[in-house]
N, C-alpha and C positions, 0 to 999 in steps of 0.2 A: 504494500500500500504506500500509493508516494504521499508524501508532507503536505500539499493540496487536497488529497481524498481525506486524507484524515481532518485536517482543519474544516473542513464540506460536513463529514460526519459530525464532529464536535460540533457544529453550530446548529443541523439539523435535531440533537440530541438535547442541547440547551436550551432550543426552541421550543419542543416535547415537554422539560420540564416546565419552564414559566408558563405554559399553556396548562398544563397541570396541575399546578400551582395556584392559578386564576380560579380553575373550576373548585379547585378544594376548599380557598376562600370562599366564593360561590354558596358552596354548599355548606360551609359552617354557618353564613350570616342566615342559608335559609332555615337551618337550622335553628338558632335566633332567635327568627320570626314564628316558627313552628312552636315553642317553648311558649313564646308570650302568649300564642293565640291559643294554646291548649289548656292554660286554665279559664278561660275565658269561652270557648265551646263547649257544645256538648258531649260527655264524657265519648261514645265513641267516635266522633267525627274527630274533636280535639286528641284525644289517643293515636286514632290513627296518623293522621298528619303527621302528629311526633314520631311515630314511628317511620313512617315512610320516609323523614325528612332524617334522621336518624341512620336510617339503611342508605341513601346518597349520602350523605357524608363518607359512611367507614369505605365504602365502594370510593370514592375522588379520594378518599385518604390514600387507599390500598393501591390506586392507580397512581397518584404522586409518588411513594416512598421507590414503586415499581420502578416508575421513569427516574427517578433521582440515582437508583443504583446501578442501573444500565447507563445512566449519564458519568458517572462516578471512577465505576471498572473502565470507561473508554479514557478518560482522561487520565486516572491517574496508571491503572494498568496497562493500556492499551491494549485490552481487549475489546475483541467488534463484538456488537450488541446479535441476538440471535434477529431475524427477518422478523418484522412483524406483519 
């Protein structure tokens, strides 16, 4: 791999995470929102919501930490990421 494909890769991978990173922000604030409006509805509409908004979160969490460690092994080990 020449020193330009790699530098292409690294930026494409950095890219991955801050885009991953946005949605997992995203999804905490909806989470947030999901919290304040759950005591405030009715027990299962308010339940559910927190839940669902709950389940995105740990899914955008599990997706960040994903991309951040595939971003991580390329730069610091220089290992290539598998295909996605």
């Amino acid at each position: 791999m020449t020193d330009r494909d790699r530098q292409a890769l690294e930026s494409f991978w950095k890219q991955r995470v801050e885009d991953a990173h946005i949605r997992y922000q995203e999804a905490t604030a909806a989470l947030r929102i999901a919290r304040e409006i759950q005591s405030q509805a009715p027990r299962p509409d308010g339940s559910f919501a927190f839940g669902q908004a709950l389940r995105a979160e740990n899914r955008a969490l599990a997706e960040y930490k994903r991309v951040l460690t595939i971003f991580n092994e390329l730069v610091i080990y220089g290992q290539i990421p598998p295909e996605d």
